[in-house]
N, C-alpha and C positions, 0 to 999 in steps of 0.2 A: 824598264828593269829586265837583266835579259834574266835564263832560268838557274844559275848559281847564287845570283844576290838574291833572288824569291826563295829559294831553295834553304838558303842560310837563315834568311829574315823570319820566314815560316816555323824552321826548328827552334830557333832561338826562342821568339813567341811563345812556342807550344813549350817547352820544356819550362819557362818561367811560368807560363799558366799554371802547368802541373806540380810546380814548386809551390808556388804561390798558396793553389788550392791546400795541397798536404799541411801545411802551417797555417794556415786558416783553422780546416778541420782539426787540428791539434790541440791550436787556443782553443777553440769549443768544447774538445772534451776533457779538455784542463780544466776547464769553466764552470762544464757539468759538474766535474769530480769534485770541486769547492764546494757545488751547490746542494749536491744530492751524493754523501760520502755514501760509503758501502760500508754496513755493519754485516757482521760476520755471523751466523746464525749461533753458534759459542758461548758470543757476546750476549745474545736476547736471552740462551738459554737462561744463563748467570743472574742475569739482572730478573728474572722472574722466581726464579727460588729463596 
C-alpha cells in the first residue's frame, strides 16, 4: 500500500469514526432526554402552591 492509498484509507476511517461517534452520542442523549425529562423550576413552583 504505497503512502496516498494509506493516507486516503486512514482519513476516510477517521472521519466515519468521528461521524459515527457524534450519532452514537446524539441517540444517547436523545435517550436520556425520554428518560429523565427536564422540569422547569416554574413548573415545581405551581404545582406546590
Amino acid at each position: 500500500m504505497d503512502n496516498l492509498t494509506f493516507g486516503l484509507t486512514l482519513t476516510i476511517v477517521g472521519a466515519g469514526g468521528t461521524l459515527f461517534s457524534l450519532w452514537a452520542l446524539t441517540l444517547f442523549i436523545d435517550l436520556l432526554k425520554k428518560l429523565l425529562p427536564y422540569k422547569e423550576e416554574e413548573e415545581e413552583k405551581e404545582e406546590e402552591s
